[in-house]
LOKEGU-889615 format. One record per residue (C-alpha): x, z, y; residue in one letter. Coordinates in steps of 0.2 Angstrom, whole numbers, plus 5000, padded with zeros to 4 digits. Layout:
BEGIN
XZYa...
This chain:
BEGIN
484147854837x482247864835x482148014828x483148094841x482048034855x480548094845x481248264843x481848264861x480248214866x479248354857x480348494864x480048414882x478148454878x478548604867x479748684884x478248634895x476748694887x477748854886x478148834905x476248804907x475948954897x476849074906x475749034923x474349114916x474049264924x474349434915x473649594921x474949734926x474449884920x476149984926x477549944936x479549984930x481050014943x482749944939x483850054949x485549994956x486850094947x487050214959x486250374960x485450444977x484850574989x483450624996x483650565014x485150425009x484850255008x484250134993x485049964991x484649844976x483049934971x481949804959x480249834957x479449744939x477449734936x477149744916x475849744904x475349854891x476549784881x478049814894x478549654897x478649594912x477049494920x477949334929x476449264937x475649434946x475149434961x474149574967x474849674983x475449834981x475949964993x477450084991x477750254999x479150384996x480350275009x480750295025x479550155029x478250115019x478149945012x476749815008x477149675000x476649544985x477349494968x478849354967x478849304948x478149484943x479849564955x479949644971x481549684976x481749834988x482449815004x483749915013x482950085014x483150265015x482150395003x481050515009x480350584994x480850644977x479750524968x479050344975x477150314974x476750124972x474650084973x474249924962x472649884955x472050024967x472950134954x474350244960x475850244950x477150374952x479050334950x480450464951x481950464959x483650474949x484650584959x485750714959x485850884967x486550874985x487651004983x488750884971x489050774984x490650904990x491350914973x492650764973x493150854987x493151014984x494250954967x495650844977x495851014987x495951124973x497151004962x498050984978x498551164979x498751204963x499751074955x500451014971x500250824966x499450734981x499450584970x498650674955x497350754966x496650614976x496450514963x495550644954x494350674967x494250464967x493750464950x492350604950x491750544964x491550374956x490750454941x489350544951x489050404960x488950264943x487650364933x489550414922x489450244918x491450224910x491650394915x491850324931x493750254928x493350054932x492250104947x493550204955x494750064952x493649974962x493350114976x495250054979x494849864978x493549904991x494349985004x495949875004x494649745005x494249815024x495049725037x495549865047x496349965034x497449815029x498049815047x498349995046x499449965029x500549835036x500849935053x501550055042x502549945031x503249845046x503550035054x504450065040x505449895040x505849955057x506450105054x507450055041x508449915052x508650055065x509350175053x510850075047x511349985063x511450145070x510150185081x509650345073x511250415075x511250335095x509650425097x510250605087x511850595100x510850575115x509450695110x510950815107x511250855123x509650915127x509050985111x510551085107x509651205098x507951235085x506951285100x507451155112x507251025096x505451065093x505051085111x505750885111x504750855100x503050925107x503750845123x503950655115x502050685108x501450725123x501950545130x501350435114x499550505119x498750325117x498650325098x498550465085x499250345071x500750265083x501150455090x501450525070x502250365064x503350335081x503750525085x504050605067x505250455062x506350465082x506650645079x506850695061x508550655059x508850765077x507650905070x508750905051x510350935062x509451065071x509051145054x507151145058x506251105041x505150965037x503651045038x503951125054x504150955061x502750875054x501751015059x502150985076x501950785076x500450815067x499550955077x500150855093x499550675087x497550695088x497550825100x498250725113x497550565108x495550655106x495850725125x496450575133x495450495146x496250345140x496550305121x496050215108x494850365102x493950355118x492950205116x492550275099x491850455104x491150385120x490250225109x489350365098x488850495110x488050365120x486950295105x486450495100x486050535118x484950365120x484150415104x483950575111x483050535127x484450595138x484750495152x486550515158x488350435156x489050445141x490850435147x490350545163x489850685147x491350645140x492550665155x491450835161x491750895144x493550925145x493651085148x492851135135x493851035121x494551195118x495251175099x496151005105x496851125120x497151285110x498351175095x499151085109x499751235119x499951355101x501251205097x502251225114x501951415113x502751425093x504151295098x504851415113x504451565106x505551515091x504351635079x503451585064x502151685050x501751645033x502051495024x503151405038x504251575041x504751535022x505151365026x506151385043x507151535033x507751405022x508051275032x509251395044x509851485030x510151335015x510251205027x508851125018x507351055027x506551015012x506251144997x506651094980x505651004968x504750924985x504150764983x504250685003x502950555006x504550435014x506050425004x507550435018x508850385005x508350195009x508250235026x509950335029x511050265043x512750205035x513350145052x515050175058x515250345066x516150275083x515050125087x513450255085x513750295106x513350125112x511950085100x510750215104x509750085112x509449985096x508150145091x507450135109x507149955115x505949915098x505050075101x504750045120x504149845116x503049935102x502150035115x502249895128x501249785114x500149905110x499549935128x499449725133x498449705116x497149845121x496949785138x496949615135x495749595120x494849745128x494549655145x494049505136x492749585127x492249695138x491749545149x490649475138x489449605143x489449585164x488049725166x489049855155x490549785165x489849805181x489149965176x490850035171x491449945187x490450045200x490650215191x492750195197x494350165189x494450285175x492450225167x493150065168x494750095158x493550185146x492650035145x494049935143x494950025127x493050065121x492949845116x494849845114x495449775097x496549945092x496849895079x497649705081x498749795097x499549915080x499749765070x500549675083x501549805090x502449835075x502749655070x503449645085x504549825084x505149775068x505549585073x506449665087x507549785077x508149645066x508649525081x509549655091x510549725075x511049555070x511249485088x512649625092x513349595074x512749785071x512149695054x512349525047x510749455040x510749505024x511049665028x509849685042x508449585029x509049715014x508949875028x507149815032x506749795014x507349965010x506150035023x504749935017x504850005000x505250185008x503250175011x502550134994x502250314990x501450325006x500450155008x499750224991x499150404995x498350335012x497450215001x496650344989x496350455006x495150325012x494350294994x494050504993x493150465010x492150325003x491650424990x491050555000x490150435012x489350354999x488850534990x488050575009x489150735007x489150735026x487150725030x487050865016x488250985026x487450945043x485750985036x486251165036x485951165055x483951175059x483051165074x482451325076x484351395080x484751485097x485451365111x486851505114x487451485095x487651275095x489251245100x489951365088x488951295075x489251115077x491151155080x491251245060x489751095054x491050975061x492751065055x491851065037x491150885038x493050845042x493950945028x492750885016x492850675020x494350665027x493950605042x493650675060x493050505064x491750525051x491150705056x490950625073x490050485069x488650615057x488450765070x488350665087x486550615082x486050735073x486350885084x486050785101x484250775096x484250965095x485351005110x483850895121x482451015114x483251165126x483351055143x482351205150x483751325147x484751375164x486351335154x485851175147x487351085154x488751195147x487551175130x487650985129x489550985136x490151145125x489251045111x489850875111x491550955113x491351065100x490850915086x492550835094x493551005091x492851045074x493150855067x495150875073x495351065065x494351015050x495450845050x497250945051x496851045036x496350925025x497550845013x496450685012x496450655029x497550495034x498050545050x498950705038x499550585028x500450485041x501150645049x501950675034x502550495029x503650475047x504150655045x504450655027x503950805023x502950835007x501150815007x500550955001x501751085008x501551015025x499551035024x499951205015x501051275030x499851195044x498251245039x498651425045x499251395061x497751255064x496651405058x497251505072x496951405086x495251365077x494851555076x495251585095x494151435099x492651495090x492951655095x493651665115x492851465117x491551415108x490551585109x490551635125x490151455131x488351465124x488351615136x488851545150x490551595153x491551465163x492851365151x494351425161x494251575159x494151565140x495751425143x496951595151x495951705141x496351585124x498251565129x498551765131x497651785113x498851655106x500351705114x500051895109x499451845088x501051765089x502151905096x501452005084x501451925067x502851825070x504451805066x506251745071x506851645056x508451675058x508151865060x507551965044x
């Protein structure tokens, strides 16, 4: 026992003559950087940079504490030594290399980075293993995974951090809300489906949409009204009418083309939706930023006019359904579906597998129940709208000069203001817990179902989304990715300042369509081009046309996100379209992106364009709907003709 006291008592002193030891200053002849593992951009941000002052020897000197001062970010930075470390904080690089000065000796650090032109490449490889290989699954994941590995430095590869991409944005709160709407729209649908509300609804639609025209004008009609929501008008309007629109013979993609192309159009151009306090919110921090002194939601309103690619898909969606004539790609699909009866082609693989969602009730009680498919649906949108207003009221209050504000400018700001702090995405949660608790207790309280069954049927249409919950998923990891890669902030650097005020509403509509295509998300475009081309739109207030400049341009970010949002196959709100309608993924994106292109074209072309110039958005409106109408009469086709 002595002897352990004595040996325990010489390491005491041992450990603190070492202790002592390693207080003694040393002199820092060069300083190391431990990067985080992920590589960056000139211009993107820094996190978990750690700064290391070391000797001659390289080691680390614990105890130095001479100041230093670092250049090459965004700000520049003085500080001191903690234990020979100084960890970097949040920061953006403005330089290739850093310059650190210590011991009045500049030291110069480089900057591991890669080429900003690979930011695009996980996209550009989802897109192009999405047409080729027509495996949506295959190809997001893929574009996942490279992106991963650009950004980790190929650390694995890149297979574990992409796992974790997925971890990531499951983690979000938002995005889990967005899952379990659709799993509980699912559920629904299920439940309705086998006590007979589809059929109920098919009967009843009958009457009216007695043939492919009439179908898909339905349809464009029943998208019109669901104009709050982008995700509740895809989930709520392809699942309603596609069993109406397979009796009818009108192919999948058709209708999800329609759901889709009529879902963020309306809900984009709505003076009230749950987009509006998104796009108003960010056009009112780029125009502060800016130095421009005006309303954000007064820009937004005046604007309108001029959202001519949100105006041009809606009215080319009407203007295809009446006409009854189709090119390309979706004349291929509605041949078949007239001709085979097949709404789908084979070998498709729909996003939504109907088998657990078929109807199996009895064909004679299917007239009295079509209200079981109507009466979740309306208490869905009921729930959706008391949510917005109620969370929005409530924290719109806890501002009282922004309410006032909204107050005094009339009723319309103030409902702007209202959905702009409402909790959208709680009002879809709740809304479909409350649809699908709703289906279940009127299909058991009319003994459409028992329990079991009504239980099993919700089940079935839980699991009908799996396919879909998972390709949403690896939607909004691509768009991580591509954030975190700043693929955006590289694409919108292609705009200078030096361009013509005439030329920026076209140019900001194809920066914004691109941005889109490329992340995913219109959402996203918005959010990187509203301060970034404001700033540039403020140096031309001399202009005589300066306010059809700054209203053709913020319309033209809004327009270029939605065209660049509908031809992307890793955009969410595409996804969606094609989970209620289900369609397969990448044929729906195949046979929309022309028609999207077309409207995109005529609003660059007959909008966008002559807007700089000073033509009055009207006219570009009657002049745009003749264009459409007469590219249509002249390419397309009658399906069932030829």
């Amino acid at each position: 026992m002595k002897h352990l006291f004595s040996w325990w008592l010489s390491a005491l002193v041992l450990s603190s003559a070492g202790a002592a030891a390693a207080e003694v200053p040393c002199e820092a002849s060069d300083v190391r950087a431990v990067w985080p593992k992920r590589r960056h951009f000139i211009g993107g941000p820094v996190k978990g940079l750690v700064l290391e002052a070391t000797d001659r020897t390289g080691e680390r000197c614990p105890a130095q504490s001479e100041p230093f001062e670092l250049r090459g970010l965004t700000k520049t930075s003085s500080g001191s030594w903690s234990s020979g470390q100084f960890v970097v904080g949040d920061d953006e690089i403005s330089a290739a290399e850093l310059s650190i000065t210590l011991n009045g000796s500049p030291k110069i650090i480089p900057v591991p980075r890669l080429p900003a032109w690979m930011s695009l490449l996980p996209a550009f490889i989802a897109v192009l293993l999405a047409l080729v290989t027509r495996q949506v699954l295959l190809s997001l994941f893929g574009g996942v995974w490279l992106g991963a590995a650009l950004l980790g430095g190929w650390s694995y590869l890149g297979f574990g951090d992409a796992l974790l991409t997925l971890v990531a944005v499951l983690a979000d709160a938002d995005r889990a809300k967005v899952v379990i709407f659709t799993l509980m729209m699912g559920g629904m649908v299920g439940v309705v489906g086998a006590s007979g509300g589809s059929l109920g609804i098919v009967a009843k639609m009958s009457r009216f949409a007695t043939t492919p025209k009439s179908g898909a004008v339905a349809t464009w009609i029943a998208g019109m009204f669901i104009f709050f929501d982008d995700y509740a008008s895809s989930l709520l309007v392809g699942s309603t009418m596609r069993p109406v629109t397979d009796r009818l013979r009108i192919s999948r993609e058709k209708l999800s083309y329609i759901v889709d192309s009529t879902a963020a159009p309306i809900t984009s151009l709505a003076a009230v939706s749950t987009w509006v306090g998104y796009e108003v919110s960010v056009l009112g921090d780029a125009m502060r930023a800016s130095g421009l002194d005006r309303d954000a939601y007064e820009v937004f309103l005046s604007g309108m006019p001029s959202r001519f690619y949100q105006i041009f898909a809606l009215l080319f969606v009407l203007i295809v359904a009446s006409m009854g004539r189709d090119f390309g790609s979706m004349l291929t699909a509605e041949r078949r579906a007239r001709r085979e009866g097949k709404p789908l082609r084979d070998g498709a693989e729909p996003l939504l597998d109907t088998q657990l969602v078929d109807d199996s009730a009895s064909p004679e009680l299917v007239e009295g129940r079509w209200w079981l498919a109507v009466v979740p649906v309306v208490l869905l949108v009921v729930v959706v709208a008391a949510v917005l207003a109620v969370t929005g009221i409530r924290a719109g209050h806890a501002d009282g000069e922004a309410w006032a504000k909204a107050e005094a400018a009339g009723t319309m700001r103030l409902v702007g203001h209202v959905l702009g702090n409402a909790a959208s995405y709680d009002a879809l949660l709740y809304a479909a817990g409350a649809g699908a608790f709703a289906s279940v207790l009127l299909s058991v309280g009319v003994r459409a179902l028992s329990m079991k069954r009504a239980l099993d049927s919700f089940m079935n249409g839980v699991r009908a989304m799996t396919l879909a919950v998972v390709v949403l998923c690896l939607a909004w990891a691509i768009g991580r990715v591509m954030g975190d890669l700043e693929a955006g902030r590289f694409v919108a650097s292609a705009i200078g300042e030096s361009v013509p005020p005439w030329s920026l509403p076209l140019i900001t509509f194809s920066l914004g369509a691109v941005i889109a295509l490329s992340t995913g998300t219109s959402w996203g475009a918005i959010a990187i081009l509203f301060p970034i081309a404001l700033p540039v739109v403020v140096l031309h207030q001399a202009h005589p046309d300066f306010d059809a400049i700054l209203l053709g341009t913020t319309s033209a970010i809004l327009g270029g996100a939605v065209y660049g949002d509908h031809c992307s196959p890793i955009s969410d709100t595409t996804v969606l379209s094609s989970i209620a309608c289900a369609a397969d993924h990448i044929d729906h994106t195949r046979t929309q992106a022309p028609y999207a292109t077309l409207a995109a074209l005529v609003s660059a072309v007959i909008g966008y364009l002559p807007l700089g110039f000073g033509l009055s958005p009207y006219v570009s409106i009657v002049l745009g709907l003749l264009a459409l109408v007469l590219v249509l009469r002249i390419i397309g086709k009658d399906p069932e003709l030829g």
